[in-house]
N, C-alpha and C positions, 0 to 999 in steps of 0.2 A: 298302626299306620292307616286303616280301615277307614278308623273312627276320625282320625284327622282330618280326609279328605273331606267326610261325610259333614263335619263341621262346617269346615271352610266353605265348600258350596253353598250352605245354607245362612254363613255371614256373607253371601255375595250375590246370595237372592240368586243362586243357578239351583234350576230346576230339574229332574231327568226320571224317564217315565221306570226304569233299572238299572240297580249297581253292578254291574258285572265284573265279578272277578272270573279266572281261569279256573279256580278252583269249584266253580259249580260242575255239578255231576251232568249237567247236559252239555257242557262242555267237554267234558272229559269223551262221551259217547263219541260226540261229532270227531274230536281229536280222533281216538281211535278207528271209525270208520274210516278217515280219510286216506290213515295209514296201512290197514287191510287193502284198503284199493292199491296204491300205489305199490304195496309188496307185491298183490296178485298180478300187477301189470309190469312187473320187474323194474320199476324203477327206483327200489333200494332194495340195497346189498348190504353184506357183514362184510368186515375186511378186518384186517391191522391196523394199527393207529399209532404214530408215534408224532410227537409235538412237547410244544411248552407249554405248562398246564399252569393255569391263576388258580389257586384253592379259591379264595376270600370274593373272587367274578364267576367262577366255576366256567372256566372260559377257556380254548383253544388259540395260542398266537405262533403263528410262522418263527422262520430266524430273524428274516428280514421286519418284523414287526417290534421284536422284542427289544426293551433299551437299556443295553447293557445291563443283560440278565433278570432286570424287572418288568412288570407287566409295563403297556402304554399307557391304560388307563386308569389304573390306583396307583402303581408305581410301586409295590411291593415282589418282593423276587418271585419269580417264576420258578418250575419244575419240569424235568424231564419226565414224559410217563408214555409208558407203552403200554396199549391194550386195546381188543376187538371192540368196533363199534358197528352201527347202524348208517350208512350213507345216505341221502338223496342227491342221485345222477343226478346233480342240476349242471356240468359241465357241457350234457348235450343241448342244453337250450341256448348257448353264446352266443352264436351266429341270428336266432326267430329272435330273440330278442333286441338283439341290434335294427332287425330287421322293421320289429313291431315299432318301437321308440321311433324311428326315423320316419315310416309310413302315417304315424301319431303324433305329430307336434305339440296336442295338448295334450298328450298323457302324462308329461311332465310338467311342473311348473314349479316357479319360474325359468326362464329358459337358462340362466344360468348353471339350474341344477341338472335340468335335463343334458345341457352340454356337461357336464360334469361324469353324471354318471354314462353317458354313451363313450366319453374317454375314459371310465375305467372298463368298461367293457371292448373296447379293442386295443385295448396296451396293455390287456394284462389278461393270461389264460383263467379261464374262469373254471374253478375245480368242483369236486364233489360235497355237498358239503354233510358233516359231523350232523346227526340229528338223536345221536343217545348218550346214555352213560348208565354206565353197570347200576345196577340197583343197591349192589351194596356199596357204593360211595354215592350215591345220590339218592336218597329213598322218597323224595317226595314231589317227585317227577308222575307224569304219565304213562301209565306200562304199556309196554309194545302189544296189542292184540297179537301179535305172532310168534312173542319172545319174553315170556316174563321174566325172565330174568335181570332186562332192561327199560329205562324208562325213556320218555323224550321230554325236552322243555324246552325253551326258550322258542326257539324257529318255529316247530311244529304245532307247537302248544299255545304261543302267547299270537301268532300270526296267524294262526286257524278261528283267531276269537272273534274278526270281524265277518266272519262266513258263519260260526256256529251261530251264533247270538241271532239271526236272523232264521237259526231252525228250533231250538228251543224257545225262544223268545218273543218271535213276532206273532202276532195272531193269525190264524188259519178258518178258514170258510170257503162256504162252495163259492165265495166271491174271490179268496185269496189262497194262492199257495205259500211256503214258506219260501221256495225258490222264486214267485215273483218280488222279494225284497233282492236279490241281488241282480245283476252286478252293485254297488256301490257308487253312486253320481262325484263321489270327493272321498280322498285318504286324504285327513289333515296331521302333518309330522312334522315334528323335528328335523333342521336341517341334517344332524350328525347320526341320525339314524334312517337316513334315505335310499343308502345301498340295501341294506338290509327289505325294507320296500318294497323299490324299483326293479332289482335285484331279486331277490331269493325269494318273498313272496307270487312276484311274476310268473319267475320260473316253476314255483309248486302249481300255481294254477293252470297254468299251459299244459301242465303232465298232467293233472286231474280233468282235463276235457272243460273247463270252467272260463265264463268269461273273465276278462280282466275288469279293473274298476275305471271308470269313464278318466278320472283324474288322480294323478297323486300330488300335492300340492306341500312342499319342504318349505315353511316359516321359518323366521330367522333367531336369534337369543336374546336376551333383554341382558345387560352387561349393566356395570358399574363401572364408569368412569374408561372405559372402552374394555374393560377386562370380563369373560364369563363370568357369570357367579359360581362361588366354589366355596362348600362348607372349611374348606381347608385352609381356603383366602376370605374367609368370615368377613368374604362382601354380598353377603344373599339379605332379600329384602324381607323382611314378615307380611304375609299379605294382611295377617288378622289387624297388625298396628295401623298399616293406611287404610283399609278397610274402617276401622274406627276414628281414624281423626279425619279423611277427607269424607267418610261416607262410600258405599257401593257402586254409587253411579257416579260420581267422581272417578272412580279408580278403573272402573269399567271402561267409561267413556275415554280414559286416556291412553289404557293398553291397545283400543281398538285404535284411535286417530293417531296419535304420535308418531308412529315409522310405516312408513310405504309398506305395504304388505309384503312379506318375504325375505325383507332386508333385518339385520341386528336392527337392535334400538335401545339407546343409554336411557337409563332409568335415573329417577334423583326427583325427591318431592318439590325443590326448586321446579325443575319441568311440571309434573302435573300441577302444580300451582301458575303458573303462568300457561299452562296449556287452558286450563279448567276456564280461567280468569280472560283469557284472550278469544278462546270461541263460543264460549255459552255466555258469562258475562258480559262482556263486551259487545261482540259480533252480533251474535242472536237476542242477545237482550236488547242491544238499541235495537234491531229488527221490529221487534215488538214493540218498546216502547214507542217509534217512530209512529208504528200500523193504527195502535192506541190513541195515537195523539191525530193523526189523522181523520180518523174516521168520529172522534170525539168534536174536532174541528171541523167536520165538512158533513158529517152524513146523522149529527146530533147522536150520535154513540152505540149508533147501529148498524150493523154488517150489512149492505145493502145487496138487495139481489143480482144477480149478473145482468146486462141491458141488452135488448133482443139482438139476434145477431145481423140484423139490417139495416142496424143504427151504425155500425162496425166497420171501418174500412177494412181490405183486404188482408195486413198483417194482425189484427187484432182480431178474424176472424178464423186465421191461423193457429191463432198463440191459441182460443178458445176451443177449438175442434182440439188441439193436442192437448190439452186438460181433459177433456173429456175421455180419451182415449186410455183406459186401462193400462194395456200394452204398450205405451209410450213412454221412453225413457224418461221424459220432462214429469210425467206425474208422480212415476221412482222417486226423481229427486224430492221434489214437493213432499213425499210422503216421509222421507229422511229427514227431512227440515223439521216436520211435524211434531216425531220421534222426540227430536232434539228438545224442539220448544215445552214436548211433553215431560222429559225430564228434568227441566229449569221448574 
């Protein structure tokens, strides 16, 4: 699966300065640390455990989740299983939480989700949550610095990676420390995994005395024909095929424009073909052509310099100082146009 990704990015011209999986060993350290602390501050415990247990997700589901005896999310049956695990009291954070969310209007975004997750946090008691599993049924997990007998994964493990990776991985000098990379300016996620975010990651770092990340930001799914994709509903798209018949920046340019930020967006190479064809073709291409034919007609085929600003009446001495201006929204856009006309 490694090597898949490792392809893909590279027929899509994405670049990334490291591959991080969980499974590097400076990962593994930071994971462990984080959970030494949190033992020595008593905020996990061993207990009892009993639940519906997914083999094939290695996943814990309520009664109230399970449907009609199979998991919710493969759909294969589920099992009863009892036995001791590892907790994080994340129960006592219900209340700071709601608290922070409400005092932070951008810490969620868009606000739908933000209102989403603040209603599952006051309609419904927010509990302890499961952060291990015996080692002899899960052997390839993260061992407990306080308990080898157990390991941790998913929660502690895969959600500690956006804080480890900033101590093994960022560079350090007497200009930098490792901790001046965090807090995080954006978590970019998945709508259907944003409790898990908002939620449980919050709550870990409020118990470890850590700041939170400025934003967490829940995107929406790309669908076929209004439906998810789903290998099971063998309506998933290949990226490598449109990748190769429209080109990279083709496909690029369409995932980013196509849907409002945030919201679902129907996929179908009809769209990117009239997506492609209606703003860069069309739109920005007469842009240019038009700019071409002008200055070919009026200025003999040369960009002429700007004219002093006291030839200028007062709006066009406006529209001039705001070009100039860095910091100003209008030269943003101009520089997105640019972008644009650079990739035609």
């Amino acid at each position: 699966m490694v090597e898949n990704y490792k392809n893909l990015w590279e027929k899509l011209d994405i670049r990334y300065d490291a591959f991080i999986r969980t499974t590097d060993e400076g990962h593994k350290k930071v994971v462990q640390s984080v959970l030494q602390e949190l033992y020595n501050t008593g905020e996990i415990e061993k207990r009892l455990y009993a639940g519906w247990y997914c083999v094939p997700d290695e996943r814990f589901w309520t009664e109230k989740e399970v449907v009609e005896g199979n998991c919710p999310d493969c759909k294969r049956p589920v099992e009863q299983i009892t036995e001791e695990n590892y907790f994080f009291l994340m129960s006592k954070y219900q209340e700071r939480l709601i608290r922070y969310i409400e005092e932070n209007p951008y810490y969620i975004l868009p606000e739908t989700r933000r209102n989403e997750v603040l209603g599952f946090l006051k309609n419904n008691p927010l509990g302890d949550l499961c952060i291990s599993r015996p080692r002899q049924r899960l052997s390839w997990g993260v061992p407990l610095p306080f308990d080898d007998n157990f390991v941790t994964y998913v929660w502690f493990d895969a959600l500690t990676n956006y804080y480890s990776a900033v101590k093994y991985l960022a560079p350090s000098s007497k200009f930098f420390k490792s901790d001046d990379w965090w807090p995080a300016e954006h978590h970019l996620i998945g709508k259907d995994i944003l409790t898990t975010h908002a939620v449980y990651w919050s709550a870990m770092l409020m118990a470890l005395g850590m700041p939170l990340p400025k934003n967490i930001f829940a995107h929406g799914w790309w669908t076929i024909e209004g439906r998810k994709m789903s290998k099971s509903l063998g309506n998933v798209v290949d990226p490598y095929m449109i990748a190769g018949q429209f080109g990279a920046d083709a496909f690029r340019y369409f995932l980013f424009r196509e849907v409002t930020f945030g919201l679902d967006g129907d996929f179908s190479e009809q769209a990117l073909t009239q997506r492609f064809n209606t703003d860069l073709a069309n739109n920005l291409g007469n842009l240019v052509s038009r700019a071409l034919t002008m200055i070919e007609k009026y200025r003999n085929g040369v960009v002429p310099e700007p004219s002093d600003a006291k030839d200028r009446d007062g709006l066009e001495k406006k529209l001039q100082a705001r070009f100039k201006d860095p910091q100003d929204g209008l030269i943003s856009s101009f520089d997105k146009h640019l972008h644009y006309l650079d990739c035609i």
